[in-house]
C-alpha positions in Angstrom: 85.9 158.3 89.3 85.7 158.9 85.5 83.3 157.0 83.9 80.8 156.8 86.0 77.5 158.8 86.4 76.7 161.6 88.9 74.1 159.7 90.9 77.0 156.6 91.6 79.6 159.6 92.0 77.4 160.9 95.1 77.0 157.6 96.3 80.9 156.5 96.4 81.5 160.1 97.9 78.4 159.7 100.6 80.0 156.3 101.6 83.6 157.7 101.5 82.5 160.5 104.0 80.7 158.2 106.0 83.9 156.0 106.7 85.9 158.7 107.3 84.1 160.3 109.7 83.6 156.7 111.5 86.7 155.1 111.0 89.3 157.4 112.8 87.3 158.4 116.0 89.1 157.0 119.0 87.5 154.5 121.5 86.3 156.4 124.0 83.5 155.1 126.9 80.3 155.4 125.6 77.5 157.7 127.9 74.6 155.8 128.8 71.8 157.2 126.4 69.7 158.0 129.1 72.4 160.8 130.5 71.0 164.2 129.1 73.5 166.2 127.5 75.1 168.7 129.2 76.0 172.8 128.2 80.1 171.1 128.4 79.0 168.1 126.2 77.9 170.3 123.7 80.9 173.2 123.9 83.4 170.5 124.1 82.8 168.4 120.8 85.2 167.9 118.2 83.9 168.8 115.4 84.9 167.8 111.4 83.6 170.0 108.3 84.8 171.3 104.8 85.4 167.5 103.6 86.6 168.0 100.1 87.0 164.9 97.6 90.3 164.7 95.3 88.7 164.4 92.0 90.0 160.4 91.1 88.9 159.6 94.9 91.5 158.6 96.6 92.3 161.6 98.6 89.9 163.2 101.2 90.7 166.7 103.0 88.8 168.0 105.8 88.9 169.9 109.0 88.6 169.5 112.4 87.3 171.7 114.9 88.6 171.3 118.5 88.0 173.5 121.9 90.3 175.8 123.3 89.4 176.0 126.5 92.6 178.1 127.6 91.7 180.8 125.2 88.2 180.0 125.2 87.7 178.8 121.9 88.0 176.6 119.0 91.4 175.6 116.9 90.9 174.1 113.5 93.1 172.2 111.6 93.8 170.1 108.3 93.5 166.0 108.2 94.0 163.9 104.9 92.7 160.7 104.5 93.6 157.9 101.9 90.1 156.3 102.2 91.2 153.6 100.1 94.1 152.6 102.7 93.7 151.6 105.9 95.3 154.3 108.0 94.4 156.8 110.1 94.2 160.4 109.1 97.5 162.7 109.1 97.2 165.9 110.6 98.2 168.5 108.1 98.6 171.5 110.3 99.1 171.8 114.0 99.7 174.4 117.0 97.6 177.9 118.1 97.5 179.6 114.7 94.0 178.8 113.8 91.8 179.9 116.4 88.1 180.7 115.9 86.5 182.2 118.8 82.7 181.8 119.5 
């Protein structure tokens, strides 16, 4: 992104994030907004954090934050995107060795 100003840098990296974050969710059955969340719904999200930008754009690395419930607690591991292809992301790091507990 050289060349261009800070204010369009933080808007090409807000709308990078943005479809990121959207694009590789799976389809799953949407809960009727009228359900109140439940102590599970919360516990049990996936969560994604740390997204760090490559500095020409065109790499995105984050992590995602998944339950345990075996060992009753969370497992994090590394995703890249390419946000300028259209693919999903590609797990970076995988198994039990990155357990957070709460």
């Amino acid at each position: 992104m050289a060349g261009k100003n800070p204010f369009q840098k933080a808007i090409i990296s807000g709308l990078v994030l943005a479809l990121i974050m959207i694009g590789p969710l799976p389809a799953r059955e949407v809960k009727k907004a009228t359900q109140p969340w439940k102590v599970d719904d919360v516990v049990n999200q996936e969560r994604a954090s740390d997204f760090k930008i490559s500095p020409e754009g065109t790499r995105v690395v984050w992590v995602k934050n998944v339950p345990d419930r075996d060992k009753d607690g969370r497992l994090s591991h590394l995703f890249l995107n390419y946000p300028h292809l259209e693919q999903p992301a590609i797990q970076l790091t995988g198994g039990q060795l990155f357990r957070i507990l709460p």
